[in-house]
C-alpha positions in Angstrom: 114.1 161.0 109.4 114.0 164.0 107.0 114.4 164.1 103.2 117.5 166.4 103.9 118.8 164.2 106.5 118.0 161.0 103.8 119.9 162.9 100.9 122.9 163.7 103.1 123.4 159.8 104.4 122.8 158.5 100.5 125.8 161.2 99.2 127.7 161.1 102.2 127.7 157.6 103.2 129.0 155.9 100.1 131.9 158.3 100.0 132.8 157.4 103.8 132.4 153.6 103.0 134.2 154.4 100.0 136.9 156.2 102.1 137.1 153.6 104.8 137.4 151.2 102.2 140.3 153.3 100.3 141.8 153.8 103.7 141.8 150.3 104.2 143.2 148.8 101.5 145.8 151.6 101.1 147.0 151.3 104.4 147.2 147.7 104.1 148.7 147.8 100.0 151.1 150.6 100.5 153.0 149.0 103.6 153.3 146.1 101.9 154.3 147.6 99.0 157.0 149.7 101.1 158.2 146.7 102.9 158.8 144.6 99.5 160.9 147.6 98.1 162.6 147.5 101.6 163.0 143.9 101.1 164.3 144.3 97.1 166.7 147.2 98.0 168.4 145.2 100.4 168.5 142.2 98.4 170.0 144.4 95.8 172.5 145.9 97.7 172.9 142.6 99.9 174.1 140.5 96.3 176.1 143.5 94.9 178.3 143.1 98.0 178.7 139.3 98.0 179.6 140.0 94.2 181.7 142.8 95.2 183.8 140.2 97.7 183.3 137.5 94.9 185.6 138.8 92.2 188.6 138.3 94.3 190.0 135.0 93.0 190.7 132.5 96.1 189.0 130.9 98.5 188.2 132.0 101.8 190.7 131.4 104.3 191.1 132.4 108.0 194.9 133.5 108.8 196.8 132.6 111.7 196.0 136.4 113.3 192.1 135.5 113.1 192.2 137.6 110.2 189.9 136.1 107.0 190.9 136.4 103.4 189.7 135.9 99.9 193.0 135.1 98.2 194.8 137.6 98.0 192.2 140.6 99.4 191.9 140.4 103.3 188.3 140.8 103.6 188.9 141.3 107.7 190.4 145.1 106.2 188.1 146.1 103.7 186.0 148.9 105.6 186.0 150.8 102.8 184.4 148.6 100.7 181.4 148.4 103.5 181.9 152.3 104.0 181.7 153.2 100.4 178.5 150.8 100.0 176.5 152.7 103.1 177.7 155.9 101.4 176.0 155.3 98.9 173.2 153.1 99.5 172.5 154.8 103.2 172.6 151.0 104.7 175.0 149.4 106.5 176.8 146.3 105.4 178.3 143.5 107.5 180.3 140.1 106.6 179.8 137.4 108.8 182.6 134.5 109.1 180.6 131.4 110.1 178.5 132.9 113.1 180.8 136.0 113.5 180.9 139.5 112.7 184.3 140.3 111.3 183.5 143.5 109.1 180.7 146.3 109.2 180.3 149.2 108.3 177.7 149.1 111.4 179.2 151.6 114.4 178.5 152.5 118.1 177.4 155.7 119.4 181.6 156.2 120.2 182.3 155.7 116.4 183.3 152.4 117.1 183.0 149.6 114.5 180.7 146.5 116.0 182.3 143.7 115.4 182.2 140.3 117.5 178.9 140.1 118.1 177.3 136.5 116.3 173.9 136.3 114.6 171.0 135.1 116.1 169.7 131.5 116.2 167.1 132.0 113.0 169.4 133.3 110.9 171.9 130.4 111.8 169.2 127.6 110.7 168.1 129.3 107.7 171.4 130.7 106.0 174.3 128.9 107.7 172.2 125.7 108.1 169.9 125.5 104.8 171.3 128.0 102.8 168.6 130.3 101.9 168.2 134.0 101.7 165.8 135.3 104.8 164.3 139.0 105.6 164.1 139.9 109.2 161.4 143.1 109.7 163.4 143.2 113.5 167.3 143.0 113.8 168.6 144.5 116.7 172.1 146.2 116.0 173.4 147.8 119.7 170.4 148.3 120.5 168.8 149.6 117.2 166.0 148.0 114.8 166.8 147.8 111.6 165.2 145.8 108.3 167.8 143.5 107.6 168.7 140.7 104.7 170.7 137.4 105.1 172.4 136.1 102.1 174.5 132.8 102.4 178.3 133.2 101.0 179.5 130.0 99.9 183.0 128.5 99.2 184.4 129.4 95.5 180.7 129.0 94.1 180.4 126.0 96.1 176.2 125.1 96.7 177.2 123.3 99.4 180.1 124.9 101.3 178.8 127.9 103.3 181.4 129.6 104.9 179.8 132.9 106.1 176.8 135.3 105.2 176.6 138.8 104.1 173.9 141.0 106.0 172.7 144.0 104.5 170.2 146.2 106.8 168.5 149.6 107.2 167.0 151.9 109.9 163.6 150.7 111.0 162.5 153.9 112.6 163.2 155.9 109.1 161.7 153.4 107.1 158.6 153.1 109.1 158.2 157.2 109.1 158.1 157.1 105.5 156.1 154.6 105.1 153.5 156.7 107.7 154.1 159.9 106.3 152.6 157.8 102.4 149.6 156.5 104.4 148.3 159.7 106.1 148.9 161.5 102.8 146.4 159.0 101.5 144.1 159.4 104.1 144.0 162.9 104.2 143.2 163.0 100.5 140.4 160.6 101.4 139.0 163.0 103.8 139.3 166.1 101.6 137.2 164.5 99.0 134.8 163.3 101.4 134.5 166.8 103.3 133.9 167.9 99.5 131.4 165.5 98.9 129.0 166.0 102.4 129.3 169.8 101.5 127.8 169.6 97.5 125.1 167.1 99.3 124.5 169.3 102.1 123.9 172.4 99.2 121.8 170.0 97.2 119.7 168.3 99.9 119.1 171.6 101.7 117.8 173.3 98.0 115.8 170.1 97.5 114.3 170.3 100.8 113.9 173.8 100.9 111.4 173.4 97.5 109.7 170.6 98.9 108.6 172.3 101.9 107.4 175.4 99.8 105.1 172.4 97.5 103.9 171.2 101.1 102.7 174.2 102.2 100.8 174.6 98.9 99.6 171.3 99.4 98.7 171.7 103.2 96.5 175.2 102.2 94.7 173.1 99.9 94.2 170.6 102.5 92.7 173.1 104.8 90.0 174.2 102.4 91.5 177.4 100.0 91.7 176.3 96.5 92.7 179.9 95.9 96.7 179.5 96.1 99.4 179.6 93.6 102.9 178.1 93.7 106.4 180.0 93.0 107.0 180.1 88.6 110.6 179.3 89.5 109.5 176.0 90.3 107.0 175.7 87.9 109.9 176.1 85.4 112.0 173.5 87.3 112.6 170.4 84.8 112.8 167.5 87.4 110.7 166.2 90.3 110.0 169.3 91.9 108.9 170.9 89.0 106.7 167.6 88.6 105.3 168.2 91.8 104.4 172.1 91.7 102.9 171.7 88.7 100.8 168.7 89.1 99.7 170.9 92.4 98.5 173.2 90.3 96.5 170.8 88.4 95.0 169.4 91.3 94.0 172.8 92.5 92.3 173.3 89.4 90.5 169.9 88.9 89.1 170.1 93.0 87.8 173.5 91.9 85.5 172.0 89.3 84.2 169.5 91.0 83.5 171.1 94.3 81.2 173.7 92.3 79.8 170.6 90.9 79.1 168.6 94.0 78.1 171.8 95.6 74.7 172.4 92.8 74.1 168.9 93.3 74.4 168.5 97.1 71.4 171.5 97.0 69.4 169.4 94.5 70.1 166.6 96.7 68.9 167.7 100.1 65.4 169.5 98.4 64.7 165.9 97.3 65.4 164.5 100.5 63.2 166.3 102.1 60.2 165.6 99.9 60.7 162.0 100.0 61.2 162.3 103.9 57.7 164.1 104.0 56.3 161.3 101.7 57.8 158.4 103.4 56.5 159.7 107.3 53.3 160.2 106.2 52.8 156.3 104.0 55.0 154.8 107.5 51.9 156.0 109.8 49.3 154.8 107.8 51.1 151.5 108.0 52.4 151.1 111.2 48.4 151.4 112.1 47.3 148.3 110.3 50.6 146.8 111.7 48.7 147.4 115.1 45.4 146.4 113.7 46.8 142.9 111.9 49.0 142.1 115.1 46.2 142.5 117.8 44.2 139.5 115.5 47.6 137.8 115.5 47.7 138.1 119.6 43.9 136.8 119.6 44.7 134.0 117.2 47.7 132.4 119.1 45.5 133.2 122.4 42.6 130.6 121.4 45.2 128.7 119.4 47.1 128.2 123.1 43.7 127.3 124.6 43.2 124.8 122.5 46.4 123.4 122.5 46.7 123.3 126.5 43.2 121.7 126.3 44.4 119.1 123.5 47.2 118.4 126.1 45.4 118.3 129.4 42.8 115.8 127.5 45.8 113.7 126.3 47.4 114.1 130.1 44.3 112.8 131.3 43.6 110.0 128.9 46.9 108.3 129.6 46.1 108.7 133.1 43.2 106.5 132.4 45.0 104.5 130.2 47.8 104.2 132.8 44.5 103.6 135.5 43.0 101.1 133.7 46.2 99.5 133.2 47.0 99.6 137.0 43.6 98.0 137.7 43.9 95.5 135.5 47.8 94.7 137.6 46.0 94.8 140.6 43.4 92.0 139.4 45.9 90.2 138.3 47.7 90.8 141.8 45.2 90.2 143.7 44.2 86.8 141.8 47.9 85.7 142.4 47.8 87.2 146.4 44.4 84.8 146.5 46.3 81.8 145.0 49.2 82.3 146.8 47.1 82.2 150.2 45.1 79.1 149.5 48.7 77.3 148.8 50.1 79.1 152.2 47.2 77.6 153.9 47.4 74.1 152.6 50.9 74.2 153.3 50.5 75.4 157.0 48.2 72.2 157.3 50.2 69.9 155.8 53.1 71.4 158.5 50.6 71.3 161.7 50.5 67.7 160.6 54.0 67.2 159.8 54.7 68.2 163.4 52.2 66.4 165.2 53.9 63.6 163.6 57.7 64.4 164.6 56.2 65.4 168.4 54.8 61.8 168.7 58.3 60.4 167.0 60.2 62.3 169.2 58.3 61.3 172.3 58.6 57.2 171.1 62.5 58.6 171.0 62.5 59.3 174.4 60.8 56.8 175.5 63.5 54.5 173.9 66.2 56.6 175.6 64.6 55.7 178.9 64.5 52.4 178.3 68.0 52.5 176.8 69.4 54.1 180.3 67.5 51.3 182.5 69.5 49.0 180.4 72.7 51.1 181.2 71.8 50.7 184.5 71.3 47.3 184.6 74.9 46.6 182.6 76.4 48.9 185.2 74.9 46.7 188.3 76.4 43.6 186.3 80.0 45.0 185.4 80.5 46.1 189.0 79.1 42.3 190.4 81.7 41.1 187.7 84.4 43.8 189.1 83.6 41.8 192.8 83.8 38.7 191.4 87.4 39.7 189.9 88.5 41.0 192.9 87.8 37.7 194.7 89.0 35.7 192.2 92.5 37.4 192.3 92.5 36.8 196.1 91.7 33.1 195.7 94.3 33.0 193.3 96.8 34.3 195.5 96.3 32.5 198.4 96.3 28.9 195.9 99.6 30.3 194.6 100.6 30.7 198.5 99.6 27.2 199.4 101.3 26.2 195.9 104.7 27.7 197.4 104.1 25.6 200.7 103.3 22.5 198.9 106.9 23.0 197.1 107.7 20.8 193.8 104.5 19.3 193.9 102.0 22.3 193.6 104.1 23.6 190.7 101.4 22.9 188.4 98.9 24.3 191.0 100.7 27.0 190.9 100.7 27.8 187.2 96.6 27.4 186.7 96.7 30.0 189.6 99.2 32.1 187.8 96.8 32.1 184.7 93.7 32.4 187.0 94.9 35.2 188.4 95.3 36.6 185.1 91.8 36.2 184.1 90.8 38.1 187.0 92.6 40.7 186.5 91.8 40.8 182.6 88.0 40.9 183.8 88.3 43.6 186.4 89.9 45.9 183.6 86.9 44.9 180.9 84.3 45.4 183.5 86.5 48.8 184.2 86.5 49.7 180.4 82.7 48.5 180.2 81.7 50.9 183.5 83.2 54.0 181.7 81.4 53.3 178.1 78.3 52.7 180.2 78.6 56.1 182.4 79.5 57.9 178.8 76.2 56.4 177.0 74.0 57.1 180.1 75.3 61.0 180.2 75.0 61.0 176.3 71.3 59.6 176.8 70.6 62.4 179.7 71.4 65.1 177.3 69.3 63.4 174.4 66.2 63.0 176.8 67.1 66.5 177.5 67.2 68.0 174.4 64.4 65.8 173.2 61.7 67.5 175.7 63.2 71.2 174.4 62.6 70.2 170.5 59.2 68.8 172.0 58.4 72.6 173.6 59.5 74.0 170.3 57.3 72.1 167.9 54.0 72.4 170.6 55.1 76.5 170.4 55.5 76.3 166.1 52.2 74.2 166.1 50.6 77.3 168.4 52.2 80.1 165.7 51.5 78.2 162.4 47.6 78.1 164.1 47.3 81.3 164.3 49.2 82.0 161.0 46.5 79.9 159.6 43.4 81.7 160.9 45.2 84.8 159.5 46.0 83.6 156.2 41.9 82.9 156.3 40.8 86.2 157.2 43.7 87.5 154.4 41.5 85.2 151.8 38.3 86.6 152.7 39.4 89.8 152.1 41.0 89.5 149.0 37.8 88.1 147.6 36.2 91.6 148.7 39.1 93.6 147.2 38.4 91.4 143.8 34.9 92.4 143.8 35.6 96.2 143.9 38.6 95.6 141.8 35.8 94.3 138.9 33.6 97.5 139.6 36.9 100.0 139.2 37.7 98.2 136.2 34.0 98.5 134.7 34.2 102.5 135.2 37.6 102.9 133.9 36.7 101.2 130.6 33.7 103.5 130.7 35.5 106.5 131.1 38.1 105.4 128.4 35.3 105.5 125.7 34.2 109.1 126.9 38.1 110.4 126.8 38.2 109.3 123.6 35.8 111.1 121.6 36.4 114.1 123.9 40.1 114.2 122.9 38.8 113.6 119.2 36.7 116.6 119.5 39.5 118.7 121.0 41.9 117.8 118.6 40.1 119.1 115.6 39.6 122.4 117.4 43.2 122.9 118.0 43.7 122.1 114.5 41.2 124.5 113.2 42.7 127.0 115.8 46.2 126.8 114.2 45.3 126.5 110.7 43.6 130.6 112.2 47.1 131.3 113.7 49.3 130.7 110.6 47.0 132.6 108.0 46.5 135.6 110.7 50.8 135.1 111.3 51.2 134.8 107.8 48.8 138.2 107.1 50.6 139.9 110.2 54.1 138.5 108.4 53.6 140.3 105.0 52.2 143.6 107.2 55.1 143.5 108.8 57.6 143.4 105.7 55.3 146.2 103.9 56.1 148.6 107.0 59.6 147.5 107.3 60.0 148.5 103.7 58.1 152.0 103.8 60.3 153.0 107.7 63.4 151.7 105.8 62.3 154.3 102.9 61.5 157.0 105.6 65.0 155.8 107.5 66.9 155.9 103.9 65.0 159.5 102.9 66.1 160.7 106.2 69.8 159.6 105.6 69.7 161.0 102.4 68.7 164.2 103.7 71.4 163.8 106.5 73.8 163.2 103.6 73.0 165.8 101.4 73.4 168.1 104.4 76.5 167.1 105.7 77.7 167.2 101.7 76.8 170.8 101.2 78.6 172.0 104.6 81.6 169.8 103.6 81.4 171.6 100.2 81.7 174.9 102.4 84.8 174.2 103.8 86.4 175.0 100.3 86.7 178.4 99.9 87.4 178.9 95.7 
């Protein structure tokens, strides 16, 4: 956004807020304003025709022909009261009776008076009803809106007895166009001044603008280089901030001259001693960089041996705990190999003590057998006796049934015959179901037997087979015995070495250890001399980068210095 365009909204848009605002507040001020006159004229005229109705003594009375009276003046008759009051107020008056319109000087567009016609349901409340005044903005009389004012008439001064109500009103339409015709007066005022206003700003941004452009130009030639310019004397005699402006250009102009002739004598001094101290600076920054050369390739020797020894220091130490960590082993494995030996003397002890354990439970569990056999025989025998005993039953029950036969025969005498055969019979057949009973326990024991004898001989195969393996286990655990005792033997020679070769890594290490110390002790002084080479050459190419720089500068100075033209 321009200056121009800046100057114009700060002069023009206070005045339009301004006149927006004015509009405003007039528009809303002057109708009220209007419609309280309104309002007071008809109240006015309104009470000067209550009082006009008022001075005749009497009350208010309606006749027999409808028509209404105030004592002695007939109020229904008095159109030229209402008339004379419109003539000269220009607003027509009406007298309402109650609800009822029974004089106005209100008429139709045949001349007729309107009369009849009652008042409206607000007006009723307010003025018939609670006996106040009341302003209507819209009464409708045949059809035309008029401002119109209520005022209750009451009985002979009454406060309390209202008979009627005067109504005084005026043409809306006329009203209103006054009231419009006020407001765009206003407004047009408004605009006039503002059309004034935008039009001095207009003049006065577009002169400001127009001498701020001619200072920018100055400015902008001076920017490009020509100090040789000179700015208008009308503005130079200006007394505000464009004067301000072209004269501190001026000054400018002149201050830039002296001190680009200035910077210009010293930017030649400048470069002539840049490039002596360039020339200086290349020739002290080869000498250096060869004893840089020189001091590093001891350096690279230095760290070389220094490495050797080092990697020697740490292949002796690798080595040393790989005896250590031998010798160590070897002495695990003796100790092993000691425990392997003990361990197989108590495996072979125990395998003898087991060969004998089972020779033992085989002649056990052949006595065992041997009892079982005898142990069936004796089945058999109770099984040969149980099934005589079964016979003998048997034949006992028949004897007993043939004495209880003979018993019958015999009749009342071999009654008591008859009862020892009853209970002999009994006995026999008690004895056949023992020897039954003792048959079946005796053919259960004998198969139980069978399967012992059985399972007997299979044990007896088992232990003969485990007596075979823990034999042969035996002669093995023997042969493992003998050669642990050879493994000890070479385990003492091994062991005898290692601690031999333990002494020698020792003093080998020893020896390598102070060479790699004297070997770095070489490295740091030579990186230490190489260090302080290094920072001397830094120093002298930073004084041959910093000459060259200078030079560049000086240069570049002296062409920028050019680019003024004075």
């Amino acid at each position: 956004m321009s200056i121009k365009k800046k100057i114009l909204a700060m002069t023009i848009g206070p005045v339009l807020i301004m006149g927006i605002i004015s509009v405003t507040f007039t528009l809303s001020r002057v109708q009220s304003a209007m419609i309280d006159e309104i309002q007071d004229a008809l109240k006015g005229t309104a009470a000067a025709t209550l009082a006009a109705y008022d001075q005749n003594t009497g009350d208010y009375i309606k006749a027999s022909n409808g028509d209404i009276w105030k004592g002695s003046y007939n109020i229904s008759k008095s159109e030229s009261l209402v008339d004379g009051i419109k003539e000269n107020t220009g607003m027509d008056v009406t007298f309402f009776y109650g609800t009822k319109r029974i004089m106005t000087s209100a008429k139709d567009s045949d001349g007729n008076r309107i009369l009849g016609s009652p008042a409206g349901d607000m007006v009723k409340k307010t003025v018939l009803k609670g006996g106040k005044n009341y302003f209507s903005r819209q009464v409708s009389i045949d059809g035309v809106m008029d401002y119109g004012y209520f005022i209750p008439v009451h009985q002979n001064g009454s406060d309390t007895d209202i008979v009627g109500m005067i109504f005084v009103g005026t043409n809306k339409a006329k009203m209103d166009s006054v009231i419009h015709h006020i407001m765009l007066t206003n407004i047009l005022v408004v605009v006039i001044i503002m059309v004034l206003c935008a039009a001095i700003g207009y003049k006065l941004s577009s002169s400001m603008s127009r001498n701020i452009r001619t200072s920018i130009g100055v400015v902008e030639k001076v920017s490009k280089g020509n100090l040789d310019v000179w700015v208008d004397d009308k503005l130079l005699k200006r007394h505000d901030e464009i004067g301000d402006l072209s004269r501190v250009t001026i000054t400018l102009r002149d201050a830039m001259k002296t001190v680009i002739q200035g910077i210009s004598a010293n930017a030649k001094s400048l470069l002539n001693s840049g490039n002596d101290l360039k020339t200086v600076a290349d020739r002290t920054n080869g000498t250096m960089n060869q004893v840089r050369d020189a001091v590093t390739m001891i350096v690279d020797n230095s760290s070389e041996q220094a490495r050797n020894s080092q990697s020697t220091s740490e292949h002796m130490k690798i080595m040393g705990e790989n005896i250590t960590e031998t010798s160590g082993e070897v002495n695990q494995l003796d100790s092993s190999a000691a425990s392997m030996r003990q361990s197989s003397q108590k495996a072979s002890e125990t395998l003898k003590k087991l060969r004998d354990i089972n020779s033992e439970v085989e002649r056990i569990i052949q006595d065992v057998t041997d009892q079982t056999i005898r142990t069936n025989n004796s089945v058999q025998k109770i099984q040969d006796a149980t099934t005589f005993i079964s016979s003998i039953a048997e034949e006992t029950n028949l004897l007993s049934l043939n004495a209880s036969i003979e018993a019958a025969r015999a009749g009342e005498s071999g009654r008591g015959f008859a009862v020892v055969a009853e209970q002999i019979k009994k006995l026999a057949e008690q004895s056949d179901t023992s020897s039954h009973e003792i048959d079946d326990t005796a053919r259960i024991l004998m198969e139980d037997s069978t399967k012992a004898v059985e399972l007997m001989n299979q044990m007896q195969d088992i232990i003969t087979s485990q007596s075979e393996s823990m034999k042969e286990t035996q002669d093995v655990v023997a042969s493992v015995l003998e050669q642990i005792e050879n493994s000890m033997k070479s385990i003492d020679m091994i062991k005898a070495s290692t601690d031999k070769l333990e002494s020698s890594r020792n003093q080998v290490v020893s020896a390598v250890d102070e060479l790699s110390e004297i070997a770095l002790n070489n490295v740091e002084g030579t990186k230490k001399t190489h260090s302080e080479t290094e920072e001397v050459a830094d120093s002298f190419k930073q004084v041959s980068d910093s000459a060259e720089k200078l030079r560049n500068i000086a240069g570049q100075l002296a062409e920028s210095v050019e680019y003024f033209k004075i």
